[in-house]
Backbone as CSV, one residue per row, in Angstrom:
resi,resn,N_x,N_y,N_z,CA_x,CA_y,CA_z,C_x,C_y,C_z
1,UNK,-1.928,24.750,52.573,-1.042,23.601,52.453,-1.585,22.690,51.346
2,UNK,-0.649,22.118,50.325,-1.165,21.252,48.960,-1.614,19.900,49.340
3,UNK,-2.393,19.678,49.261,-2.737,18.158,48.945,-1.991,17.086,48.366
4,UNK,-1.665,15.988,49.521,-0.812,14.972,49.406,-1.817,14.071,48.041
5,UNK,-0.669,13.359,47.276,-0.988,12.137,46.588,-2.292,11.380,47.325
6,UNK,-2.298,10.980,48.536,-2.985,9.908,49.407,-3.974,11.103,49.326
7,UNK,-3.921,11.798,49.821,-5.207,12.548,49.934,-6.610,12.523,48.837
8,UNK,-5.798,12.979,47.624,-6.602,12.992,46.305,-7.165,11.723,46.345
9,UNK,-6.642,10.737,46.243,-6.805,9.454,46.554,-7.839,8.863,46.964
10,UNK,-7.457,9.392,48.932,-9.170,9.480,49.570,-10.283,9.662,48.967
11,UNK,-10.209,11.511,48.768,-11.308,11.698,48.153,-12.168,11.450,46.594
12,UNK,-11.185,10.771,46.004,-11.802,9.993,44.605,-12.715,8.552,45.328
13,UNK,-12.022,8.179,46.369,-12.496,6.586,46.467,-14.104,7.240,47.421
14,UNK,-13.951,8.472,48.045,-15.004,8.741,48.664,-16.130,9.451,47.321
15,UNK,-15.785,10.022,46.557,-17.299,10.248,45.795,-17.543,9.320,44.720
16,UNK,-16.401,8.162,44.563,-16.897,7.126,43.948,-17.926,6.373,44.489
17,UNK,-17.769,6.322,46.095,-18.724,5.372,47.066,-20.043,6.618,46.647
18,UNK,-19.750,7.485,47.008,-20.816,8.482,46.514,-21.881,8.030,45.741
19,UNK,-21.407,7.753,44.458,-21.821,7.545,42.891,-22.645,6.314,42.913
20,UNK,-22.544,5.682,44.435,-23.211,4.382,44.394,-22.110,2.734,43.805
21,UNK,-20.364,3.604,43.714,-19.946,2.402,42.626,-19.317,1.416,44.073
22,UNK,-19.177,0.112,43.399,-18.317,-0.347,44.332,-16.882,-1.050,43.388
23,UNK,-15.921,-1.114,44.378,-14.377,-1.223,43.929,-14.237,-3.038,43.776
24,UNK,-14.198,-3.597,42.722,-13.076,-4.575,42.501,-11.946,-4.203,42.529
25,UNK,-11.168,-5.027,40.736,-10.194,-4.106,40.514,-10.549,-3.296,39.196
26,UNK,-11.765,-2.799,38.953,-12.574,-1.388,38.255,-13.427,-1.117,38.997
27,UNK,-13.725,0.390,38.603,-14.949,0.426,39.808,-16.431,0.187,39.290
28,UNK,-17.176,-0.396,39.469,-18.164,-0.985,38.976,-19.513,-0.489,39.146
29,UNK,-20.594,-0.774,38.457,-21.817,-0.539,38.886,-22.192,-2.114,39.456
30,UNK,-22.704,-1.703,40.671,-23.130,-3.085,42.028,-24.123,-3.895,40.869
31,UNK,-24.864,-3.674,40.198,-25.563,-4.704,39.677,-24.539,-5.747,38.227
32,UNK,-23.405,-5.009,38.246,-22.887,-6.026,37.014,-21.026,-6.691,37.835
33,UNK,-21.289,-6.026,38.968,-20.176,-7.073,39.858,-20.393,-8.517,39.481
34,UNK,-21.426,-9.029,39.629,-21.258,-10.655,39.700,-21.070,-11.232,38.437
35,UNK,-21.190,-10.354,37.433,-20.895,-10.167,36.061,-19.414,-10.806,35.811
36,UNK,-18.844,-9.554,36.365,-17.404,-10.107,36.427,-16.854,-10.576,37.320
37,UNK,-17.504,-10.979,38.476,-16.799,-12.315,39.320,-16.843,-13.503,37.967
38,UNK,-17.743,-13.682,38.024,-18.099,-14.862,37.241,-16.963,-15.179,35.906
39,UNK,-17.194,-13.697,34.891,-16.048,-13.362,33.942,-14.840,-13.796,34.382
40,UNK,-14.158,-13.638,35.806,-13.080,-13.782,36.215,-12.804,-14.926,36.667
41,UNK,-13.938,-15.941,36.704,-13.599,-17.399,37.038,-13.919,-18.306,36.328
42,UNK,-14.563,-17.672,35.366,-14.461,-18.384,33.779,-14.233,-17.696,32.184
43,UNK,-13.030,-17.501,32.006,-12.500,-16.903,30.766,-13.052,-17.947,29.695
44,UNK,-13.280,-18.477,29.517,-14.009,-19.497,28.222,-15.402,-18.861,28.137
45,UNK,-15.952,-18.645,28.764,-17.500,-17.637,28.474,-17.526,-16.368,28.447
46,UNK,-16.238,-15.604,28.216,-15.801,-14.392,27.830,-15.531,-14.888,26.183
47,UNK,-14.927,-16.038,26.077,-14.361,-16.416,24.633,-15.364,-16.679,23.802
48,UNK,-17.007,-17.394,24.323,-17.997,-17.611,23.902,-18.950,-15.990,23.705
49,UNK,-18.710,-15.533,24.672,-19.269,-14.327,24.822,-19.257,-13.350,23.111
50,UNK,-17.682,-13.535,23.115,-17.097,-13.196,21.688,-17.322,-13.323,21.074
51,UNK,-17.358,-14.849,20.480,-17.604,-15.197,19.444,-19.083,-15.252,18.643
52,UNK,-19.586,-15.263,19.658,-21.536,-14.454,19.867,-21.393,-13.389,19.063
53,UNK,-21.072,-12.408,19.648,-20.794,-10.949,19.439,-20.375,-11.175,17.898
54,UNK,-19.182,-11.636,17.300,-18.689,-11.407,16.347,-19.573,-11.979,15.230
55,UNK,-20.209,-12.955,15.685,-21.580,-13.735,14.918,-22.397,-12.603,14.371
56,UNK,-22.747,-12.017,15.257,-24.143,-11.238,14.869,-23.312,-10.087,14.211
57,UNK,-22.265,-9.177,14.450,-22.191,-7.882,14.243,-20.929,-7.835,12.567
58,UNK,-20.429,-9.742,12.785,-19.370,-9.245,11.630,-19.558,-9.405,10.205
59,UNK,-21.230,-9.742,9.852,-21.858,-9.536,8.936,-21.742,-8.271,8.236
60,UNK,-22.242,-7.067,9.263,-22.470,-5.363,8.654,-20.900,-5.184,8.504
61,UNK,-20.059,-5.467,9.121,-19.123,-4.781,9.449,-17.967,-5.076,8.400
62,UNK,-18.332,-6.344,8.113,-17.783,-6.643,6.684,-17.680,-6.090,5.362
63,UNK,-19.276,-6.277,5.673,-19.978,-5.328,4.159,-18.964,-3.880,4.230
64,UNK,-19.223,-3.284,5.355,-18.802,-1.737,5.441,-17.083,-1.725,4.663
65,UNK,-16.497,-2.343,5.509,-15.010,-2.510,5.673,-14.484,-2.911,4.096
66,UNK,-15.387,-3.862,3.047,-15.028,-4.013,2.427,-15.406,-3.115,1.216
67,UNK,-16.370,-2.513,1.354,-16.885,-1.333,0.638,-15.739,-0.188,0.370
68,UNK,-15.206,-0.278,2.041,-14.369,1.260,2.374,-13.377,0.577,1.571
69,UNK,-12.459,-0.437,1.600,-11.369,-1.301,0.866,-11.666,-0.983,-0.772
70,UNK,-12.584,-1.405,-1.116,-13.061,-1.173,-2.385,-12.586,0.649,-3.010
71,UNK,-13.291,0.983,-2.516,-13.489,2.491,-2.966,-11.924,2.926,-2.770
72,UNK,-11.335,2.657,-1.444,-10.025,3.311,-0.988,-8.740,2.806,-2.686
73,UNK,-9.300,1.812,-2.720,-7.989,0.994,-3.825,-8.657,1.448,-5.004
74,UNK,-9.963,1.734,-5.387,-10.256,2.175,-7.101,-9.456,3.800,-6.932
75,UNK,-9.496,4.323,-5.747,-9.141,5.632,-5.930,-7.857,5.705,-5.940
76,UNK,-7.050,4.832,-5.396,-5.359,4.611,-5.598,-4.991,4.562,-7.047
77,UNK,-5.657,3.213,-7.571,-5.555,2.857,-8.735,-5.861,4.192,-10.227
78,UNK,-7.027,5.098,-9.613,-6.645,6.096,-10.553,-6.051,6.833,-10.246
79,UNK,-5.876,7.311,-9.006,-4.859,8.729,-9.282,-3.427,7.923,-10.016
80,UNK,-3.064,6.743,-9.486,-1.811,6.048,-10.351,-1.827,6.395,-11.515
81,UNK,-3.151,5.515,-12.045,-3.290,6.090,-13.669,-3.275,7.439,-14.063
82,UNK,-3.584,8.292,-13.476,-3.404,9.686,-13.905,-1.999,9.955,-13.379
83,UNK,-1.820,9.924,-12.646,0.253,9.870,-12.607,1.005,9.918,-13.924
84,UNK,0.149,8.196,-14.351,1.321,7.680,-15.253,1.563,8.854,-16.572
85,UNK,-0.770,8.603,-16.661,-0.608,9.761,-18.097,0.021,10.867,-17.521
86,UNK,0.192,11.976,-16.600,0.655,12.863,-16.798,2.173,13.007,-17.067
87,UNK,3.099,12.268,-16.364,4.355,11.551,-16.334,4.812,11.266,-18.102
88,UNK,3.571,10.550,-18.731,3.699,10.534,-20.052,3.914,11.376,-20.892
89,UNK,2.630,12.390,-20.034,2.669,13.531,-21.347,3.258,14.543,-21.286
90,UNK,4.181,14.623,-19.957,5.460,15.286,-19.852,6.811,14.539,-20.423
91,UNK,6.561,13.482,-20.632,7.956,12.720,-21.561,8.845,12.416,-20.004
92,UNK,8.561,12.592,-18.714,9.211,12.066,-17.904,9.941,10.969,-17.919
93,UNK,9.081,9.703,-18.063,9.173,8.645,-17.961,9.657,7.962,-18.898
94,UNK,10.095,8.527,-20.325,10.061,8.154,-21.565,11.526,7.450,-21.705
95,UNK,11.387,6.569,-22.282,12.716,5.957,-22.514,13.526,6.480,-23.430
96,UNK,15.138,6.420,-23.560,15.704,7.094,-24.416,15.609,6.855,-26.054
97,UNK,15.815,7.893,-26.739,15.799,8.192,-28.338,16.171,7.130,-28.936
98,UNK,17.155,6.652,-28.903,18.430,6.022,-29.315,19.248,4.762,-28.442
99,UNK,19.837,4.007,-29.131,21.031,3.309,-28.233,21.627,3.199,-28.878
100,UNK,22.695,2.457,-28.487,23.752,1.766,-29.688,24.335,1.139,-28.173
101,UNK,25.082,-0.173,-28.973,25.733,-1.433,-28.597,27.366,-1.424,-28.490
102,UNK,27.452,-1.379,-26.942,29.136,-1.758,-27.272,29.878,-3.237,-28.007
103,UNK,28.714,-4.079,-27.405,28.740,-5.518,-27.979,27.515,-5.401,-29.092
104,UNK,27.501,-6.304,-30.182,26.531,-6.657,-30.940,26.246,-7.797,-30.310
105,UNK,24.592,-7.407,-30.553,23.668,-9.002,-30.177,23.387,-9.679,-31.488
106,UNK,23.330,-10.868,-31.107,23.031,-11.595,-31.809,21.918,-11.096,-32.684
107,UNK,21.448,-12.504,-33.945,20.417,-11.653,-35.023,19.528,-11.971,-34.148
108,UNK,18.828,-12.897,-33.515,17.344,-12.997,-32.609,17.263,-12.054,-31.944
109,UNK,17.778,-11.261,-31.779,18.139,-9.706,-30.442,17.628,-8.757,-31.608
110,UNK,18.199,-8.825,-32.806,18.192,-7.808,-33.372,16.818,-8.098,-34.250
111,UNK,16.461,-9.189,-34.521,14.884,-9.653,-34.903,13.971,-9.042,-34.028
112,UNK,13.906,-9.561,-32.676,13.353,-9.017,-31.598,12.894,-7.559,-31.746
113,UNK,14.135,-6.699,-31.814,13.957,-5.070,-31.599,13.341,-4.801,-33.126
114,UNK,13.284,-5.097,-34.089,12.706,-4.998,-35.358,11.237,-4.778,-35.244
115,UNK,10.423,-6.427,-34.650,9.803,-6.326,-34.150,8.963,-5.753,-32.833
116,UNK,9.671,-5.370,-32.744,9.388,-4.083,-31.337,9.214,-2.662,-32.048
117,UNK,9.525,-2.719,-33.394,9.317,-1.239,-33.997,10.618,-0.285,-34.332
118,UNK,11.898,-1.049,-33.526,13.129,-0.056,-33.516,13.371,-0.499,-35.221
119,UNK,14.132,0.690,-34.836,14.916,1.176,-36.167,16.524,1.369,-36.522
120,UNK,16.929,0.225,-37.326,18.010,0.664,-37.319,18.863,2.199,-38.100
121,UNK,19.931,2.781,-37.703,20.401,3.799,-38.520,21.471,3.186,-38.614
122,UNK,22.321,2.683,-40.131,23.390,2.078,-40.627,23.983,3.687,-40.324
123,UNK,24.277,4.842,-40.686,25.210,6.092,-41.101,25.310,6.314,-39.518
124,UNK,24.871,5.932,-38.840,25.185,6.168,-37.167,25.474,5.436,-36.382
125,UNK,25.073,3.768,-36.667,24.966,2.835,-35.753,24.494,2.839,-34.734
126,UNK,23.268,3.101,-34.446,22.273,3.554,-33.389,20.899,2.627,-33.673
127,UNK,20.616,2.298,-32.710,19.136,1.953,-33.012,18.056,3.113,-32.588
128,UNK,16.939,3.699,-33.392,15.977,4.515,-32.750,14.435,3.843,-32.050
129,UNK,14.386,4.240,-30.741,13.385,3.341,-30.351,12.146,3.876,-30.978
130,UNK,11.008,3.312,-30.972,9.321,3.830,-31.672,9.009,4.688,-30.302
131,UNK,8.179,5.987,-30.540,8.114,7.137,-30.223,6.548,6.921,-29.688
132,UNK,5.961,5.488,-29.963,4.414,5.736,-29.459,4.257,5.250,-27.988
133,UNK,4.012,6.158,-27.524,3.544,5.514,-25.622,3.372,4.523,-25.144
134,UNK,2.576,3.879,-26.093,1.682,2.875,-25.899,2.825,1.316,-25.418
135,UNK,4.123,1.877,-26.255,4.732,0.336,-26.086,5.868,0.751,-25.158
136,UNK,6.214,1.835,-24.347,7.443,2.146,-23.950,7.236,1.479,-22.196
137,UNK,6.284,0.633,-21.740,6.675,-0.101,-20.938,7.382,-1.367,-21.685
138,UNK,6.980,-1.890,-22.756,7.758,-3.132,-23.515,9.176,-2.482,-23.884
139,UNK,9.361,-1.286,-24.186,10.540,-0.853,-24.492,11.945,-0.976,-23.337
140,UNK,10.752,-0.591,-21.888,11.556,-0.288,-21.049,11.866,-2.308,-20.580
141,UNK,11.019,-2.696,-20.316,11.733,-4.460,-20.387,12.705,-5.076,-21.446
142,UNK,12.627,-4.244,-22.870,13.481,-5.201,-23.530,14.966,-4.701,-22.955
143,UNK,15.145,-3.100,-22.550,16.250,-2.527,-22.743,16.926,-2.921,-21.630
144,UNK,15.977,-3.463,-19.920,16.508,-4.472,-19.085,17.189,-5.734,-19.388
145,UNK,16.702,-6.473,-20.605,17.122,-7.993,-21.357,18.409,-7.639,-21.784
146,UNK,18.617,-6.380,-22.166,19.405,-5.699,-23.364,20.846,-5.588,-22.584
147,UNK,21.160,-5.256,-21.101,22.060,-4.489,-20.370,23.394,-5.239,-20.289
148,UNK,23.174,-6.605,-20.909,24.117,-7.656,-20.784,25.384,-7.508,-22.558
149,UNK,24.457,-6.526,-23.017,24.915,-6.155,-24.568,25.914,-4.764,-24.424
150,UNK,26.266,-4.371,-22.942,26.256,-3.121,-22.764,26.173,-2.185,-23.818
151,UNK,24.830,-1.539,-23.443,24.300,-0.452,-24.221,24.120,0.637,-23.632
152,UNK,24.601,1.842,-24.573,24.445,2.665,-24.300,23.442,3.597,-24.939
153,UNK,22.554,4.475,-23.509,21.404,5.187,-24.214,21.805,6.460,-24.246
154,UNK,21.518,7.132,-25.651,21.417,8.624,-25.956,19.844,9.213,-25.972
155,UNK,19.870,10.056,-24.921,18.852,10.779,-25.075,18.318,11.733,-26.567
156,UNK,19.644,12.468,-26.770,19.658,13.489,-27.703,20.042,12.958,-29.093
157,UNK,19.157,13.298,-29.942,19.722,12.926,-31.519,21.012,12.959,-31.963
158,UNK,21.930,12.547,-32.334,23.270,12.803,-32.942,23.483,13.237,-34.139
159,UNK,22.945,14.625,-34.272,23.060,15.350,-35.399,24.356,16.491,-35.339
């Protein structure tokens, strides 16, 4: 015949008495009961208790934690960077060849992109953007400034 719920029961509370423990509401070792009577009738020296504790131990634990922080974010930070270059040197990321303007911008727009390196083509009416890496995050912000000019980007040369 199986053993009732209550039963198991019994016999846990009997080889706990076994073990020497006695029952609050955990079962305890008899020498740190008054431990937590006491704990239980004063929560402010549990709070002191703490703040003890955190005194002495949150010195190392700092150091550690911020070490691990350290190391965890330089290693983010390069694999990013190696992202980007590879992303680069696949032309992924690369902004398009070319644009041209359904609207013309003004000459400060068109000063601007001069200075940015573009190029105009009069026989096409296209601007060609500069081809060096180095500036095609500035490329990719001006061509955000730019979207109000509606422009359109060609990837492919128009030959």
């Amino acid at each position: 015949m199986p053993k009732s719920s209550a039963q198991y029961q019994r016999d846990y509370i009997a080889a706990q008495k076994a073990k020497g423990l006695k029952r609050t509401v955990l079962w305890l070792q008899p020498e740190d009961v008054n431990l937590f009577q006491t704990a239980a009738r004063q929560p402010h020296a549990l709070g002191k208790l703490r703040r003890r504790i955190r005194a002495e131990i949150e010195p190392d634990i700092r150091k550690k934690v911020e070490a691990d922080l350290t190391r965890k974010t330089q290693r983010a930070i390069l694999a990013q960077k190696r992202a980007q270059v590879r992303r680069q040197q696949a032309g992924s990321n690369r902004p398009p060849e070319l644009i041209r303007f359904a609207k013309r911008p003004p000459g400060t727009v068109r000063n601007r992109l001069k200075k940015f390196g573009w190029v105009y083509d009069l026989g096409r009416a296209v601007w060609i953007l500069p081809d060096d890496p180095a500036v095609w995050p500035d490329t990719e912000r001006l061509l955000k400034e730019l979207e109000g000019y509606e422009i359109e980007r060609l990837i492919e040369p128009l030959d």
